[in-house]
C-alpha positions in Angstrom: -68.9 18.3 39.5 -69.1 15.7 36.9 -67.1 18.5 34.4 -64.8 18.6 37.0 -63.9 15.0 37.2 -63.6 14.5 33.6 -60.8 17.4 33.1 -59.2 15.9 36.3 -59.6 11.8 34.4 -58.5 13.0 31.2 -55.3 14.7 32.8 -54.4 11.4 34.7 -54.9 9.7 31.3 -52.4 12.0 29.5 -49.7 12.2 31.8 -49.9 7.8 32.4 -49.5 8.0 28.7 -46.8 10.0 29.0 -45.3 7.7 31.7 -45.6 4.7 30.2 -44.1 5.8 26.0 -41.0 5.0 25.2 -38.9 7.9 25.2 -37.1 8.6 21.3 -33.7 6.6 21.3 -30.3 7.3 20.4 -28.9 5.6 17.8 -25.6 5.5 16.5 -23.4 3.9 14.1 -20.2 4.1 11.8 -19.1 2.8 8.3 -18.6 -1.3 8.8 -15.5 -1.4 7.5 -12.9 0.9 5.2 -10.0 0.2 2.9 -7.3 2.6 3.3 -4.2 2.4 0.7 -1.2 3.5 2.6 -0.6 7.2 1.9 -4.1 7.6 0.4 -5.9 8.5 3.6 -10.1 7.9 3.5 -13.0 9.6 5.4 -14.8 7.1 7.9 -18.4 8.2 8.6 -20.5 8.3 11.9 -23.8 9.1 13.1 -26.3 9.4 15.4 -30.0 9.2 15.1 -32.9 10.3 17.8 -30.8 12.9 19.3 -33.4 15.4 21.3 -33.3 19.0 20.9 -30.4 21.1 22.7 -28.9 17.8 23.5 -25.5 16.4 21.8 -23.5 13.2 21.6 -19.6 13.1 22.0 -18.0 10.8 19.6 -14.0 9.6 20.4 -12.4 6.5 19.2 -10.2 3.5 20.6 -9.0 0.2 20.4 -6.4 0.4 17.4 -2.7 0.4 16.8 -1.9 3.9 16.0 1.5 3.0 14.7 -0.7 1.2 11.6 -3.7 3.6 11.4 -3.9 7.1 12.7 -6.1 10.1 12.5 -5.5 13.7 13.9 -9.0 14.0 14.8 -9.4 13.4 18.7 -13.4 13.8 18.6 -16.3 15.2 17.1 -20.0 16.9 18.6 -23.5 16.1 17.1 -26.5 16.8 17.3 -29.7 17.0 15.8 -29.2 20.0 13.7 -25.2 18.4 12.8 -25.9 14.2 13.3 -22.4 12.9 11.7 -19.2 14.1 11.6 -16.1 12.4 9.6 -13.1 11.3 10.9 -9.9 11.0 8.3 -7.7 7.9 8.7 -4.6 7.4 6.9 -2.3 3.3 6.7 1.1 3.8 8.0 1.9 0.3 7.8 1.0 -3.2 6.9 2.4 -5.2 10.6 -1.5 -4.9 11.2 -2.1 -7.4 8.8 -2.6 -10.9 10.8 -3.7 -8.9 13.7 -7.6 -7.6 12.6 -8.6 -6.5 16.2 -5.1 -4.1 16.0 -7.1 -2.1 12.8 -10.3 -2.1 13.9 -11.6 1.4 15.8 -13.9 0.8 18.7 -16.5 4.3 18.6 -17.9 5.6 21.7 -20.8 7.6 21.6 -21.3 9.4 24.9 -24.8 11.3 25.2 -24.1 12.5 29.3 -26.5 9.3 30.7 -25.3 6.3 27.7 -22.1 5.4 26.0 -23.0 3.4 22.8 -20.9 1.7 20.6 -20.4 0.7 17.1 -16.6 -0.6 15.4 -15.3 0.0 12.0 -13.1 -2.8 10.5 -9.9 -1.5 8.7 -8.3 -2.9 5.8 -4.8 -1.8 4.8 -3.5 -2.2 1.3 0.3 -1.0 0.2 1.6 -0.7 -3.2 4.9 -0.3 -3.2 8.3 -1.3 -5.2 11.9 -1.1 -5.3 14.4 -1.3 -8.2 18.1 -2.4 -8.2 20.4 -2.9 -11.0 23.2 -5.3 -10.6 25.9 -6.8 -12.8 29.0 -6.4 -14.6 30.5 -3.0 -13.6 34.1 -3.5 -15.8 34.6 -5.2 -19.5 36.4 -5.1 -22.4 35.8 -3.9 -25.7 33.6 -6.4 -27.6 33.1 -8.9 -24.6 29.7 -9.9 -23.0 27.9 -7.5 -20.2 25.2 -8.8 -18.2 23.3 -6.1 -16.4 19.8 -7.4 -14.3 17.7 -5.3 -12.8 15.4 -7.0 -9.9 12.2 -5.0 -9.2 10.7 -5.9 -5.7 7.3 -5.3 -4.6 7.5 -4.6 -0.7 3.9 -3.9 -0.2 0.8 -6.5 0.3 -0.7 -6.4 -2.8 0.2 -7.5 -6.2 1.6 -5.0 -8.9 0.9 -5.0 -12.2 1.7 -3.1 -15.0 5.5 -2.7 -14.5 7.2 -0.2 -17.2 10.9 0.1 -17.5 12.5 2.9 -18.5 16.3 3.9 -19.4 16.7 7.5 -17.5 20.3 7.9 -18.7 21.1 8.5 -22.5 23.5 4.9 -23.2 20.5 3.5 -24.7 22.1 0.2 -23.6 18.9 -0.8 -21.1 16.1 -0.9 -23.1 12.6 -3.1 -24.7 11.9 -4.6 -20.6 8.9 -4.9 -18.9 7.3 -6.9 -16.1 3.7 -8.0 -16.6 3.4 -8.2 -12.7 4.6 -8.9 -9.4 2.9 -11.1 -6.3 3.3 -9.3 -2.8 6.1 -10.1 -1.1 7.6 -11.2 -3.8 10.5 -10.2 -6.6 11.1 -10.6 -10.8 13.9 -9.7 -12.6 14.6 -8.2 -16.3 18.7 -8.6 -18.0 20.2 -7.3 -21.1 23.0 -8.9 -22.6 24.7 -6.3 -25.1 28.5 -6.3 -26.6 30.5 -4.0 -24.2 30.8 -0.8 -26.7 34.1 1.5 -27.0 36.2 2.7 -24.4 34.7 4.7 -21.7 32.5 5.4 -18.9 28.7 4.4 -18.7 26.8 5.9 -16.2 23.5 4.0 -16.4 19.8 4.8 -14.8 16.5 2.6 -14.9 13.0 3.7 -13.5 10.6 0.9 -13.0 7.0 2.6 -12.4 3.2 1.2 -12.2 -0.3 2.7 -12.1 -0.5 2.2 -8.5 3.1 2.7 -7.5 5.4 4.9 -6.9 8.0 5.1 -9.4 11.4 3.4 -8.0 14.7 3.9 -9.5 18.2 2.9 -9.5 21.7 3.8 -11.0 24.7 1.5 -12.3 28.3 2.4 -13.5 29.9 -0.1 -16.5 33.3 0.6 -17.3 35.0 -0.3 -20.6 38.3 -0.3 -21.4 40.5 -1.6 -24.5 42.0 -5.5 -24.1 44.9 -5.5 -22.3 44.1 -2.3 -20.3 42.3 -3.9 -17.2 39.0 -5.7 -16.8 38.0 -8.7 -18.8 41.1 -9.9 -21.3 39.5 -13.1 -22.5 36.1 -11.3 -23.3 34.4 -12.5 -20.5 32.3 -11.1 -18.1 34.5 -10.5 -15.0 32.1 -9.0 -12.2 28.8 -11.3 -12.0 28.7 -14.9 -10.7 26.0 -16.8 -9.1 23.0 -18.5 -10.2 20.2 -16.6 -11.7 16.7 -18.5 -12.4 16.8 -16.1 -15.7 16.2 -17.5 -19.2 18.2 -14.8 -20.9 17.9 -14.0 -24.9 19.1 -11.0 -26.2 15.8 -10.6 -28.0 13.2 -11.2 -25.3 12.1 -10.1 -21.7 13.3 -12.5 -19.2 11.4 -12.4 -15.7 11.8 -14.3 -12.8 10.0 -14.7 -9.0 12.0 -15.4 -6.2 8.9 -16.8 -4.3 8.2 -19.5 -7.3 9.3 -22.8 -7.3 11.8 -24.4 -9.6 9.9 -25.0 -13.2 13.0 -26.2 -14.8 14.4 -22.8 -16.1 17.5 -22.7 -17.7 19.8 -21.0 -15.5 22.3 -18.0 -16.3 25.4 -18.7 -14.3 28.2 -16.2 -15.0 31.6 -17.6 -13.7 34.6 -15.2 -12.2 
């Protein structure tokens, strides 16, 4: 009798210890927070911890503006045997940028009873430029050209680095470069050269950086004898305007168009 009630004690003892532990929690998380260079997509991580055999967690995402970041994955399964999955984001544009809660994904980790949640903050960097060459398009044996070329960076971090580079064969734009460029923000390079013999000058310029695309543009000078058409007192007929440019023949001449007036000499080229 007294066997009896012990196997009968010890069985109530189990199972109330049973009762009262804590059964193994899920937890789940994902990376903090992720850079993401426009074009350059990155991997963000997630996982889930305490998952019990033959059970699984569905992970989806939420709370972002897609027309900034964007993945193609719609959801992922894990479970003990798999725990984390990866989900591929890619930066399709910097509007995001004063606006953290529109770049920041909200993860919902559904088991069947919970939904937990965990949030990755996304930062979204663009390195970008644009080139344009501007200037005198017509002259006159002998006179003064001015060509400029403006290099813009569009994107929201600064560029450094800048090489420019003469695509076309006139060897006319040459010797520039641009140390670097603030976001948001422009510099330009000129060359002032002696307008060489009659003809046609189909000039190209590349302007490229480490982290950059390279950006391009194309410009047409046409000479012609005096007397013939453009400039007859051997001046330069196609530019005007003020330019904060402190232009030598022999140097590198760079401007921003964010920067305030230091007192630069300015290059103004009258009609």
């Amino acid at each position: 009798m007294m066997r009896r009630d012990g196997i009968v004690f010890l069985t109530f003892i189990v199972s109330l210890l049973i009762l009262l532990s804590p059964a193994m929690a899920i937890e789940c998380t994902a990376d903090s927070t992720k850079t993401i260079t426009m074009g350059q997509p990155k991997n963000i991580n997630v996982q889930c911890s305490g998952i019990a055999p033959g059970g699984s967690v569905t992970v989806t995402h939420a709370g972002y503006n897609q027309n900034c970041i964007t993945t193609s994955k719609e959801s992922a399964s894990l479970t003990q045997a798999n725990p984390s999955a990866t989900f591929s984001f890619d930066a399709l544009s910097t509007a995001c940028d004063s606006n953290p809660s529109e770049r920041t994904v909200t993860w919902n980790f559904n088991d069947g009873s919970n939904v937990y949640q965990d949030t990755t903050a996304v930062t979204i960097e663009s390195y970008a430029i644009t080139a344009t060459l501007s200037g005198d398009s017509s002259a006159t044996v002998g006179s003064s050209v001015v060509i400029i070329l403006t290099v813009t960076n569009i994107g929201n971090k600064d560029v450094n680095s800048i090489t420019i580079t003469e695509m076309s064969s006139t060897g006319l734009l040459s010797g520039k470069s641009i140390s670097s460029i603030s976001a948001q923000s422009s510099q330009a390079v000129s060359w002032i050269f002696t307008a060489p013999s009659v003809g046609t000058y189909d000039m190209t310029v590349k302007a490229d950086s480490a982290t950059t695309d390279p950006a391009s543009d194309s410009f047409t000078l046409t000479v012609t004898s005096a007397g013939s058409g453009g400039s007859s007192d051997g001046t330069s007929p196609s530019i005007s305007g003020s330019f904060p440019l402190a232009v030598s023949p022999d140097e590198e001449n760079v401007t921003n168009e964010s920067a305030a007036d230091d007192g630069t000499d300015e290059l103004i080229c009258a009609q």
